[in-house]
N, C-alpha and C positions, 0 to 999 in steps of 0.2 A: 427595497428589493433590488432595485438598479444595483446599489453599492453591494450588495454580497454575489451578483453577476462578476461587477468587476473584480472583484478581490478574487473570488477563482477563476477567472480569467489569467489576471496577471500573477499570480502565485506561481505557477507552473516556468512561466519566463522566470521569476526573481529565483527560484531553486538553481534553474537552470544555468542562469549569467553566475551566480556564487559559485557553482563546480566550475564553472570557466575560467576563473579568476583566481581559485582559489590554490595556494599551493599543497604541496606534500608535507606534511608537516615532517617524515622523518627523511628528507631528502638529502644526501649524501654528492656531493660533486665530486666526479672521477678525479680530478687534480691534487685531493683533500685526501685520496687513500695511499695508503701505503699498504703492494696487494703482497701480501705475507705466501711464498711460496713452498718452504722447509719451513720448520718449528724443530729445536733439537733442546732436548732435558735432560739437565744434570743435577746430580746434589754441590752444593754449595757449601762452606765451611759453616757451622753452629746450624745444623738443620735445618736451611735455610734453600731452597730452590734457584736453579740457574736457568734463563730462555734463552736459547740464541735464535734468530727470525733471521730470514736469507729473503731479500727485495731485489726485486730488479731495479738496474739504473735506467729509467727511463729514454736518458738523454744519448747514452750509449746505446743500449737497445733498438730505439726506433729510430735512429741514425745509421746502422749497419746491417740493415737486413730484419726479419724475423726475430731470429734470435743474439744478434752483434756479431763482432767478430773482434776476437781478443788476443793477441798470443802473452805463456805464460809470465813472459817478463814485464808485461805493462805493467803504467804506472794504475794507484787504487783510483784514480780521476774519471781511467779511460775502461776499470772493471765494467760490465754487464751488470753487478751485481753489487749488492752490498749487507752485510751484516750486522745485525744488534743484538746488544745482549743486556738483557737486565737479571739482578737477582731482588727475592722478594720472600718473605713469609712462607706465600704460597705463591701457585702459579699464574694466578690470576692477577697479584700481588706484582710478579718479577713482571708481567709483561707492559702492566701498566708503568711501573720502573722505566721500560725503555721508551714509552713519551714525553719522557726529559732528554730524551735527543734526539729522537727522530722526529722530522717536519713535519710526518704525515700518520693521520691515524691507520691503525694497524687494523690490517681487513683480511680476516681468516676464510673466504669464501673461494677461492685458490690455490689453498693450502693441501697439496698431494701426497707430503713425505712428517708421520712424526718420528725424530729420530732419538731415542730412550740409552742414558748412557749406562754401563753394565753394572758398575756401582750403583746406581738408582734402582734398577732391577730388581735387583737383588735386595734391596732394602723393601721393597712393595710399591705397588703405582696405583693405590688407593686414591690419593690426593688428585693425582695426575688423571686419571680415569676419568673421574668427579669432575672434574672442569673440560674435559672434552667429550663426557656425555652428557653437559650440558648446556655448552655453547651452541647457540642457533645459524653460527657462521659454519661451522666447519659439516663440510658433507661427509658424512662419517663411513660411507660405501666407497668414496674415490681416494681417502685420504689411507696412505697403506704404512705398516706401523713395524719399525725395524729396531732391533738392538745394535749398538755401536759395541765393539771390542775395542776400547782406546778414548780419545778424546772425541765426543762428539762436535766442538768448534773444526778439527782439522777438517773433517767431513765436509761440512761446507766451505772449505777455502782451498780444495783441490784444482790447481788449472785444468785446462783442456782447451787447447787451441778449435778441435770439433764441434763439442760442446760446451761452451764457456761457463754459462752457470752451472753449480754441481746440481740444486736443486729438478733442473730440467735432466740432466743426465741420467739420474736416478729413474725419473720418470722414464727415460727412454730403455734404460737396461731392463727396468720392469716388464715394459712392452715385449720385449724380446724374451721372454724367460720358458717359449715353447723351444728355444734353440737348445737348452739344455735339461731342464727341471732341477736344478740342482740348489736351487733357492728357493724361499717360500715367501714370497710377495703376500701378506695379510690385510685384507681392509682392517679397518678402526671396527668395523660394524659387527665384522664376523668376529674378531677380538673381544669384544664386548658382547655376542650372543654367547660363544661360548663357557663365557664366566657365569652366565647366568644359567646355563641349562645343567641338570643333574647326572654325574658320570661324564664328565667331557672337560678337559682341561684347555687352554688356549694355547696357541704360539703364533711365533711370529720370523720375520727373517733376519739376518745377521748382513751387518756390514760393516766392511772392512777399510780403511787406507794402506794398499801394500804400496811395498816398493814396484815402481815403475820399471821393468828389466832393460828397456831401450833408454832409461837416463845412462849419458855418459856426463860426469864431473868436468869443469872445466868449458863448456863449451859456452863460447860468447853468444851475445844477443844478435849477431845477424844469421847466427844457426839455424835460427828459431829452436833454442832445445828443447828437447822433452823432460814434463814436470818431474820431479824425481818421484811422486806418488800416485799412483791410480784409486780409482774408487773401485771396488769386486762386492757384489753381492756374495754369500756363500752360506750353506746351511740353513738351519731353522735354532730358537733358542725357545726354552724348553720349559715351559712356567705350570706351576701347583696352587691354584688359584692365582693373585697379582704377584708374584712372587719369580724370580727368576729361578730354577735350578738346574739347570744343564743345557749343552748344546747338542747338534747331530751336526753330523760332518756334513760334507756332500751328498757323496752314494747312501747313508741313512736317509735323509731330506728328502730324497727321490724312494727310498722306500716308504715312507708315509705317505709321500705324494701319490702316490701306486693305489694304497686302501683309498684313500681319502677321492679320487678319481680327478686328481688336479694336475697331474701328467699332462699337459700341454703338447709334446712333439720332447723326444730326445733321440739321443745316442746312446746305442748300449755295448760294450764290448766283451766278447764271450770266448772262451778258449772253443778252437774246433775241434768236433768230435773227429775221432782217428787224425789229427791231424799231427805233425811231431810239436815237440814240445816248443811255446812259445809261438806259434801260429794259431793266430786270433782272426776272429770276424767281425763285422760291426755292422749295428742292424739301425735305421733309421724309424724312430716310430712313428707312424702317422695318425694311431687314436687307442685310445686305450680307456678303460672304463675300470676302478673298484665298487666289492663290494665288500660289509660283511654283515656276517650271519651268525647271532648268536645261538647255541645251542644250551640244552641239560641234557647231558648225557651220567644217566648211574651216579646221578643226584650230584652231577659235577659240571660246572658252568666250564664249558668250551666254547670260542672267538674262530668261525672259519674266515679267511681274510679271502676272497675270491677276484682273481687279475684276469681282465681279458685283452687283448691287445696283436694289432696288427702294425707290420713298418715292411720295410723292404730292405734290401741288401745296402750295403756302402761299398762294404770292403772286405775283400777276402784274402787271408796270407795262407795259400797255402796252391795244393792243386786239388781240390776236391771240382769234382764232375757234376756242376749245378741245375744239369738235365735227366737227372736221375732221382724220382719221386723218395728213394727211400734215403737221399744223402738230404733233401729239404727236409724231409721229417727229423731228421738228424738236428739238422740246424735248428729247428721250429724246439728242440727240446732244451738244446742248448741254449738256447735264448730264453726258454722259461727260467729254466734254471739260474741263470746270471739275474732274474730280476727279483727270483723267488729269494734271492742269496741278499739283496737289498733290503726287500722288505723283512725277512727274518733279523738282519740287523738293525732297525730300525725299531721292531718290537721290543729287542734286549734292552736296548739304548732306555728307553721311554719306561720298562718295567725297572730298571737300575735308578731313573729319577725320581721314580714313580710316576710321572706324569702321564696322565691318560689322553694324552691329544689325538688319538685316534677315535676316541668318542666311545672306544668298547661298554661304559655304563651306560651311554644314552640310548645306545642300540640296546643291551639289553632291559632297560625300562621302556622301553616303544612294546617291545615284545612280550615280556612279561613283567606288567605293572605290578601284577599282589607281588609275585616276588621280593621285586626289585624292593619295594617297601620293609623288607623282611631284612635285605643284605644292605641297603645302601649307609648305613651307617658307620660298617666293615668293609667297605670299597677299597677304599687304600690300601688296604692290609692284603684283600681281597685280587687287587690288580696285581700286583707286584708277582703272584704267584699263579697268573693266569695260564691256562693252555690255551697258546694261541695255534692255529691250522694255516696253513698257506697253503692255494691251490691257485698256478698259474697256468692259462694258455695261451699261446704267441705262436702265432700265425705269421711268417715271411710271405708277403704277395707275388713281389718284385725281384729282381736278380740284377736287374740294371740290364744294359747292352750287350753282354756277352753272358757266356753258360761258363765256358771254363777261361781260368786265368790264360791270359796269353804266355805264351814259353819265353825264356829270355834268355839269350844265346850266350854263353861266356865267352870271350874269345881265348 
């Protein structure tokens, strides 16, 4: 009797001292990772997959601040950053490829930017989808999914004495993108809802390596020049299931951004009423909301796309007298109209790809399920020829400092 006292007596200690002792069996030590910041995918010659993986250099990094400090002529010793590339079968195939040269295993759990080259696109991202819908590293809500026009390696090996890694720069242009709307920043996640849901196509954003305009040729290293290329985010690209098929410029990208209610804060510029010719105003958004609303009308599916939106004045070229209620209503029209004129291009754009990434089927199966079960099979056919409706209101709150232009004296 004593002895089964002590045995549950000391049972509880011996549990207790083995989790004390005991290690993590999947334990991972920070010096062992290599934390993968960009992932960029290309095709490869014989069908074969391309990764390129953008690292931080450690030793640069946490020697010069937060993020280092680089200018574009260092040497690769004294980069921020560093590049890998493998090719493989598949993607899962190329990346384990580049563990035959890099020191440290590859850790997708800070991975912010995949960047898909336009070739690959275009061919389908079947493969590609597959292995980052189902890796358990990558956060697939933070991680934001861009088409390259060009080489995706150039992408990551753009200087910038500001921002030295391109992967973090990216990150930061993202952040900023209430400054214009004219990009379409896409999680992995919403990428991937959208392919799964019926009547809704996905897209994603575009970027680019332009020419730098402030490179000048010839300038030596104690200049400090500037790189001759910039990185620009710009538009959205325009996919039919995995499938790339078209882009939207700018001003389109901000027209879907409109329905879609992802309008962050922009700049709109608008011809003024009665004003003479070539005298514009520019309105600053500060919130804006879509909707839309599918209708049957006379046994005819109609798309009202519905824009609400407030901003305030910027700029005015002209002398319009902005203390006078019916010259703001004026304005407040003309501003619908310049954005009503976005989103109507944007529609054409997406009905010429066919692409539905406005989601017009998914609205109208929320709305009418038996329907929808009756038409969805002739969707395609069905979109391309849709009547769509634009109804915008925009409101000017603000005027800024003054009501009228100041006079400016010629001599």
């Amino acid at each position: 009797m004593n002895g089964r006292i002590k045995v549950k007596t000391l049972l509880p200690a011996v549990l207790l001292l083995a989790l004390l002792v005991a290690g993590c069996w999947d334990l991972r030590e920070v010096e062992d990772l290599g934390y993968v910041l960009a992932t960029a995918i290309d095709r490869a010659p014989g069908n074969r997959v391309k990764v390129i993986v953008q690292l931080p250099n450690p030793r640069v990094v946490g020697g010069g601040g937060p993020r280092g400090a680089v200018t574009p002529s260092a040497s690769v010793a004294s980069k921020p950053y560093r590049n890998y590339a493998g090719t493989g079968a598949t993607m899962f195939d190329a990346i384990r490829a580049i563990s035959q040269e890099s020191a440290r295993r590859l850790f997708f759990a800070q991975n912010r930017t995949v960047i898909i080259s336009e070739r690959m696109a275009r061919e389908g991202l079947r493969e590609v989808l597959d292995f980052l819908s189902r890796s358990v590293e990558i956060r697939r809500h933070l991680t934001m999914v861009f088409v390259v026009r060009g080489d995706p390696a150039q992408i990551l090996d753009v200087p910038n004495p500001h921002s030295p890694m391109p992967a973090l720069r990216i990150d930061d242009i993202v952040k900023w993108r209430g400054q214009t709307s004219r990009f379409a920043p896409v999680p992995l996640s919403r990428f991937l809802e959208f392919l799964s849901l019926e009547g809704a196509e996905p897209y994603a954003g575009v970027i680019e390596a332009v020419p730098n305009p402030t490179y000048r040729a010839g300038q030596g290293e104690r200049d400090a020049p500037e790189p001759p290329r910039s990185i620009r985010l710009r538009g959205a690209a325009l996919f039919r299931g995995d499938r790339l098929v078209g882009f939207l410029n700018e001003a389109e990208t901000r027209g879907l951004l409109w329905a879609l209610s992802e309008v962050r804060g922009a700049q709109v510029v608008f011809p003024l009423p009665g004003g003479r010719p070539g005298e514009q105003g520019t309105a600053e958004i500060q919130r804006a909301r879509g909707k839309i609303e599918p209708e049957v009308i006379r046994g005819r599916i109609v798309m009202t796309i519905k824009v609400f939106t407030e901003g305030n004045l910027a700029e005015v070229e002209g002398t319009l007298d902005l203390s006078r209620p019916e010259v703001m209503e004026q304005l407040d029209r003309a501003l619908a109209a310049a954005i009503r004129g976005e989103v109507l291009a944007a529609v054409e754009k997406t009905q010429e790809a066919g692409a539905d990434v406005f989601g017009f089927g998914e609205a109208f199966h929320r709305k009418f399920p038996r329907e929808w079960k009756r038409i969805k099979k002739n969707w395609p056919e069905l979109f391309r020829d849709l009547e769509v409706r634009v109804e915008v209101k925009a409101t000017i709150r603000r005027t800024g400092m003054i009501g009228k232009p100041r006079p400016i004296l010629v001599p």
